[in-house]
C-alpha positions as CSV (number, residue, x, y, z in Angstrom):
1,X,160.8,-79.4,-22.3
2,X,160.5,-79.6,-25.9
3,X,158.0,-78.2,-27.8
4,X,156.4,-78.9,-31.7
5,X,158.1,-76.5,-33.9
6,X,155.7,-76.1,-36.2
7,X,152.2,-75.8,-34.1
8,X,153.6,-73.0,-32.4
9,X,155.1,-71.5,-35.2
10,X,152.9,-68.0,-35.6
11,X,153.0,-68.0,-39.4
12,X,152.3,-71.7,-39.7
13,X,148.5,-70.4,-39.5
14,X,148.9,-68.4,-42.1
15,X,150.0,-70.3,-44.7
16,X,147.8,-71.5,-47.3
17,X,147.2,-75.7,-47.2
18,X,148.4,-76.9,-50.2
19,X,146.4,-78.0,-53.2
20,X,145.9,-81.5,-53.4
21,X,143.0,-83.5,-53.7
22,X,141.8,-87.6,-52.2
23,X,141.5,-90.3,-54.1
24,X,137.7,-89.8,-53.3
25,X,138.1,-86.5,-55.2
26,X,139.4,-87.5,-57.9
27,X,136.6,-90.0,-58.8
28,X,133.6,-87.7,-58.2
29,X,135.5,-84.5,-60.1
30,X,135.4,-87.5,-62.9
31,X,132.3,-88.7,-62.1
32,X,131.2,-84.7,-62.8
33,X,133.8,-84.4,-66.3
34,X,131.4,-87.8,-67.7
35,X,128.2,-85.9,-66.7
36,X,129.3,-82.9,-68.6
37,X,130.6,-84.3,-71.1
38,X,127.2,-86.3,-72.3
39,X,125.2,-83.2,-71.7
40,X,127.3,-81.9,-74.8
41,X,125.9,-84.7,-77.0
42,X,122.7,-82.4,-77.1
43,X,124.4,-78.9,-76.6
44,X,122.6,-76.0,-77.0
45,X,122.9,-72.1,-76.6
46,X,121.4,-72.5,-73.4
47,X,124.0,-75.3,-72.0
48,X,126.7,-73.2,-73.1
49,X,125.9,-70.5,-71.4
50,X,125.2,-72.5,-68.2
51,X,129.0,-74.1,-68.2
52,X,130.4,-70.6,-69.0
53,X,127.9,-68.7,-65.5
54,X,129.0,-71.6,-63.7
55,X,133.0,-71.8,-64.4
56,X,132.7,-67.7,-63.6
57,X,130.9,-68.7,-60.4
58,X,133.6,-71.1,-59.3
59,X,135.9,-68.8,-59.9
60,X,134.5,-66.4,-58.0
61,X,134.3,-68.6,-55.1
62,X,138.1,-69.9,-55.1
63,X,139.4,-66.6,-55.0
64,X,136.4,-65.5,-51.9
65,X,137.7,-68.9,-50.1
66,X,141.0,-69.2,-51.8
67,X,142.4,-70.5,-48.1
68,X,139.5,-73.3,-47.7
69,X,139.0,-76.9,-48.8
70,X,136.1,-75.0,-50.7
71,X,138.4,-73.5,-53.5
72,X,139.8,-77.2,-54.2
73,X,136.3,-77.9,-56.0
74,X,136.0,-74.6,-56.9
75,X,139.3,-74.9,-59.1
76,X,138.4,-78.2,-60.3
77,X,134.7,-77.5,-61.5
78,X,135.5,-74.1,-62.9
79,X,138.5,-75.5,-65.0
80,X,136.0,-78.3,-66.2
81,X,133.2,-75.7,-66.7
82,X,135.5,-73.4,-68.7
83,X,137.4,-75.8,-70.6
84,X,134.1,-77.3,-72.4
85,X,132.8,-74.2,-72.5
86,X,135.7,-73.3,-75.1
87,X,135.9,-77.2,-76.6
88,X,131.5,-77.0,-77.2
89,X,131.9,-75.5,-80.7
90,X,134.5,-78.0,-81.7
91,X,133.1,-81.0,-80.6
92,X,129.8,-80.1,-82.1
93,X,130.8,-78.8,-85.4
94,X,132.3,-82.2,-86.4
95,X,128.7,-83.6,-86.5
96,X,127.3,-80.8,-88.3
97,X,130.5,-81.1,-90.5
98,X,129.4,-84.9,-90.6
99,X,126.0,-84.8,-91.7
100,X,126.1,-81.7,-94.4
101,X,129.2,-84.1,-96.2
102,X,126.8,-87.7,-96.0
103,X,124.0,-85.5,-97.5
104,X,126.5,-84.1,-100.3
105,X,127.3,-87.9,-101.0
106,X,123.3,-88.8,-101.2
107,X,122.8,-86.4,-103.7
108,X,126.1,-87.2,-105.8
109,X,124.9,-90.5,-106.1
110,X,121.5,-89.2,-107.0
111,X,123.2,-87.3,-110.0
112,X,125.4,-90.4,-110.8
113,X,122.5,-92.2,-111.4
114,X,120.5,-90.3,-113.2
115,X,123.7,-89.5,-115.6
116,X,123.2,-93.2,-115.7
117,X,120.1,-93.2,-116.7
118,X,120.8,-91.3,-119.7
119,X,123.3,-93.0,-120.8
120,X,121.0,-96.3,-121.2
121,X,118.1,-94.9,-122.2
122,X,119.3,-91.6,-123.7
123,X,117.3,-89.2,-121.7
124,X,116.9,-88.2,-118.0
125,X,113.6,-89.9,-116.8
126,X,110.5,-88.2,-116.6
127,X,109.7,-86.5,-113.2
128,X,106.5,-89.4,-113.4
129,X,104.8,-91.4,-115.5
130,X,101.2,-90.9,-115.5
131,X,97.7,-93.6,-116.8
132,X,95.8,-93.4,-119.6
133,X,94.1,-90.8,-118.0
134,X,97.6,-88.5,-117.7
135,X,97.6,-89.0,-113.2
136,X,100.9,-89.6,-112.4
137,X,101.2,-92.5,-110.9
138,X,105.0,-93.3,-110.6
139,X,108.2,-91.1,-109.5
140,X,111.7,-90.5,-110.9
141,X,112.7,-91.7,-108.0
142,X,111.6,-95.6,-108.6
143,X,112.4,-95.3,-112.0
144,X,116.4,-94.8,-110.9
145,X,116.3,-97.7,-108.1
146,X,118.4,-100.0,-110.6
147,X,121.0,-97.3,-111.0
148,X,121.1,-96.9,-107.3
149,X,121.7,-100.5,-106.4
150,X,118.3,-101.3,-105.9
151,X,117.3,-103.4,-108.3
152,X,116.1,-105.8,-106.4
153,X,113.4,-103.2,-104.8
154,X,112.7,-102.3,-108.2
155,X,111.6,-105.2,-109.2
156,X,109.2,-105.8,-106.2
157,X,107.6,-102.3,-107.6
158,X,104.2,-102.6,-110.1
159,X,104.0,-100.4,-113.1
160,X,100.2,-101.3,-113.0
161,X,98.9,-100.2,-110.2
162,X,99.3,-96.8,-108.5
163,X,102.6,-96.1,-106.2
164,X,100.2,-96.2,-103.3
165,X,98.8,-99.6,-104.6
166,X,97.9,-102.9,-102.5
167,X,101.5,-104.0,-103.5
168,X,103.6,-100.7,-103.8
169,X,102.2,-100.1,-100.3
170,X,104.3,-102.7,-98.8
171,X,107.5,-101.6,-99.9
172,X,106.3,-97.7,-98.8
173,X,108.7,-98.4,-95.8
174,X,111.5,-98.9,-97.1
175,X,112.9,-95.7,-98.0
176,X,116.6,-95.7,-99.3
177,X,118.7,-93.8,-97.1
178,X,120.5,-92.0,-100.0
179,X,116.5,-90.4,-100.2
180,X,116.4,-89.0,-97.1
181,X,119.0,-86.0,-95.4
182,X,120.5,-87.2,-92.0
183,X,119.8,-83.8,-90.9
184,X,116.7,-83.5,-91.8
185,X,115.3,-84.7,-88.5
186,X,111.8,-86.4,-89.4
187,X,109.8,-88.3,-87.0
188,X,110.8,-92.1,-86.4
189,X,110.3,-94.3,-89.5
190,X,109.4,-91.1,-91.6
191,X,109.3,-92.1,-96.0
192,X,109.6,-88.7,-96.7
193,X,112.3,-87.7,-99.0
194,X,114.7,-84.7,-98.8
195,X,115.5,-84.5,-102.1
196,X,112.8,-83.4,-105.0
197,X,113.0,-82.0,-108.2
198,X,112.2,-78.8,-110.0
199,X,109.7,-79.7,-112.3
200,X,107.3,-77.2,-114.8
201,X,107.9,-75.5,-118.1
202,X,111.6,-74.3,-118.4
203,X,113.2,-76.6,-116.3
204,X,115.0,-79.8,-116.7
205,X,111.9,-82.0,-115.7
206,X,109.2,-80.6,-117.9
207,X,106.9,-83.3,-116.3
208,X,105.9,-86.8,-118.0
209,X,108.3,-85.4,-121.3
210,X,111.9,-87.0,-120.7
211,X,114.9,-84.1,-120.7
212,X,117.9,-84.8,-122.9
213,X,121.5,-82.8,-122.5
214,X,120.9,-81.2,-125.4
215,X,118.0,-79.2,-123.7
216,X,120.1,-77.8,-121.7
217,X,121.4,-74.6,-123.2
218,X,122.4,-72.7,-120.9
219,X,124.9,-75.8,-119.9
220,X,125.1,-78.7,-117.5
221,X,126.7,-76.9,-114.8
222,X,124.3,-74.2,-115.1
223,X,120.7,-76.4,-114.1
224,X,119.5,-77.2,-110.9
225,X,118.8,-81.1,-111.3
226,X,117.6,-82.2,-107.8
227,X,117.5,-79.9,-104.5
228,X,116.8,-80.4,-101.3
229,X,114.0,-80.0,-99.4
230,X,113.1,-79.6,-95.5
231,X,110.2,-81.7,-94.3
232,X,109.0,-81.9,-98.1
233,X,105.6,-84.0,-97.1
234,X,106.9,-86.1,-99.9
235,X,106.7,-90.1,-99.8
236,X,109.6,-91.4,-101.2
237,X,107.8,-93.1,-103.9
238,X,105.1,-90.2,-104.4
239,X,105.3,-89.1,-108.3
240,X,105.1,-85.4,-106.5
241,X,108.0,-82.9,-106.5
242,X,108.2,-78.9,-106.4
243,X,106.5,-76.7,-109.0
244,X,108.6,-73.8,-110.4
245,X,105.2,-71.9,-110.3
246,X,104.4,-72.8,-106.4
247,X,107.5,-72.2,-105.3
248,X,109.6,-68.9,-103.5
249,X,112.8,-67.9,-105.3
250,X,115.1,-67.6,-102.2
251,X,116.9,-70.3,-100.4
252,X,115.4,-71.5,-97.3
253,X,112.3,-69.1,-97.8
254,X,110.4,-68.6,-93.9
255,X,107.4,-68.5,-95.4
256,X,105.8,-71.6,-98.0
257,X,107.6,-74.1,-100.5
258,X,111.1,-73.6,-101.7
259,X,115.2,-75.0,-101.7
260,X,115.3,-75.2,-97.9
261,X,117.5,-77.9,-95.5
262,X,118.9,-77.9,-91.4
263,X,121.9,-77.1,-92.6
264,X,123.1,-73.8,-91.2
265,X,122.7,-70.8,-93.9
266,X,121.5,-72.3,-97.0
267,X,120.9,-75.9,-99.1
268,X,122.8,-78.5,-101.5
269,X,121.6,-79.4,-104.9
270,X,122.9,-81.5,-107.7
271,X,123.4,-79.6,-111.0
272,X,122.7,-81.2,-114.3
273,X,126.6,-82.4,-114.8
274,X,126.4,-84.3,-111.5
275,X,128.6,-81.9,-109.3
276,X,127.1,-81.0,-106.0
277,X,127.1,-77.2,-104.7
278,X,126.0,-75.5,-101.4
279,X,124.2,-72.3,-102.0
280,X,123.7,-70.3,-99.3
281,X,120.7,-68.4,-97.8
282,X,121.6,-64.9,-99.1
283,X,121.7,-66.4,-102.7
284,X,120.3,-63.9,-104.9
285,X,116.5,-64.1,-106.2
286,X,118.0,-63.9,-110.0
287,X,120.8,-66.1,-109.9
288,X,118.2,-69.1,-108.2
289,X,115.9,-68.5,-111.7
290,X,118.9,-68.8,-113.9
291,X,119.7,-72.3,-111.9
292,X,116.1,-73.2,-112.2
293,X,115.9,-72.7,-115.9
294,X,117.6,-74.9,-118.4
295,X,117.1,-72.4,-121.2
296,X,116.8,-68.6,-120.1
297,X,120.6,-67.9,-121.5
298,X,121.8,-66.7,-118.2
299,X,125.0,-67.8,-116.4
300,X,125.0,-67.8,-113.0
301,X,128.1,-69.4,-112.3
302,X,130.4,-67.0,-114.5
């Protein structure tokens, strides 16, 4: 009588069953990689540390039931789990990447046209023009709308009333996106700007007085000419800015009004010749003065 070779076969029990998965397996071990994979879209600390515990966890199990169905998923979800645990930084850096280089553009073309600006009317504009009464009623930032493209908005705008008049009201909504920082994340349909100027005695917006070049002594590279700034409170149109008397000499201070952004460790600014720079949090206290004054014969860029 014959008999099945293989059922009989003592060591046939002990082999392990090979590693293969069903068609069925291979859609929900997908179905899992697309869940993952949009939870990175608002990856955090806490998310990476979840996929890295549970890729260990898996692990753990596969190698406790390395001889049972169990360890096929085991494999699969730890592989997943540990692979975006390694691929999280990248694929979130290029957003953060993304969003520091659009803001860098926003305030290039801010310094473009305000160099523009110059060159028609000889002068930087003032940081507002004020009334009869010397309120300020209107902000650099209008005055440079037809050397941003926006001429048509500018010409909507009323030099006769206020900026929040009847008429200047109704174009308050419609901030420019070269005023605002992608990542500065305001609430929904938020007109405040992230981009202000300096402005007080020294620096290269003395207030309603126009700045030329030539008060620049201490060079064009050498002047901070707009900064950014982090939830400013600032309407777009609002002839308000940061006073070099009100405001902390560090970069992204904790504490009150200064040069702050979300980006990670420190801010951009526009320097009087239009070039764009990154200074970082740990900038020092007297190298942040010497950018903020137009005339103190420092040189903080050697």
């Amino acid at each position: 009588m014959e008999t099945t070779p293989a059922t009989n076969d003592p060591l046939s029990r002990t082999r392990p069953r090979r590693f293969q998965f069903q068609i069925r397996d291979v859609v929900l071990v997908t179905a899992l990689l697309a869940v993952l994979l949009a939870g990175i879209v608002q990856s955090n600390v806490l998310l990476l540390i979840a996929f890295f515990v549970a890729g260990l966890v898996c692990l753990v199990t596969v190698w406790r039931f390395r001889f049972s169905p169990l360890s096929q998923w085991g494999t699969a979800i730890a592989c997943i789990c540990l692979l975006l645990f390694l691929l999280m930084p990248s694929i979130g850096t290029p957003r953060v990447v993304g969003r520091r280089s659009h803001c860098a553009n926003n305030l290039k073309q801010i310094g473009l046209a305000l160099h523009n600006y110059h060159d028609t009317y000889n002068s930087f504009p003032p940081a507002y023009v004020c009334d009869a009464n010397g309120k300020p009623m209107h902000s650099w930032r209008v005055l440079v709308l037809p050397f941003m493209e926006q001429q048509a908005l500018y010409d909507q705008y009323r030099f006769d009333e206020p900026w929040d008049g009847p008429n200047n009201r109704l174009l308050a909504a419609q901030i420019r996106k070269f005023y605002s920082c992608p990542q500065d994340h305001g609430h929904p349909g938020s007109t405040e700007t992230s981009y202000v100027a300096i402005v007080g005695p020294g620096t290269a917006w003395p207030g309603e007085k126009a700045a030329t070049f030539a008060d620049f002594k201490d060079g064009t590279s050498n002047v901070l000419l707009v900064v950014e700034v982090h939830n400013s409170g600032i309407h777009w149109m609002e002839p308000r800015d940061l006073h070099v008397t009100q405001m902390a000499t560090v970069i992204n201070p904790p504490h009150g009004q200064g040069i702050c952004s979300d980006h990670e460790a420190g801010a951009q600014v526009t320097l009087a010749d239009g070039s764009v720079r990154f200074l970082k949090s740990d900038t020092p206290a007297d190298v942040l003065r010497s950018l903020i004054h137009a005339s103190d014969g420092a040189v903080p860029f050697p």
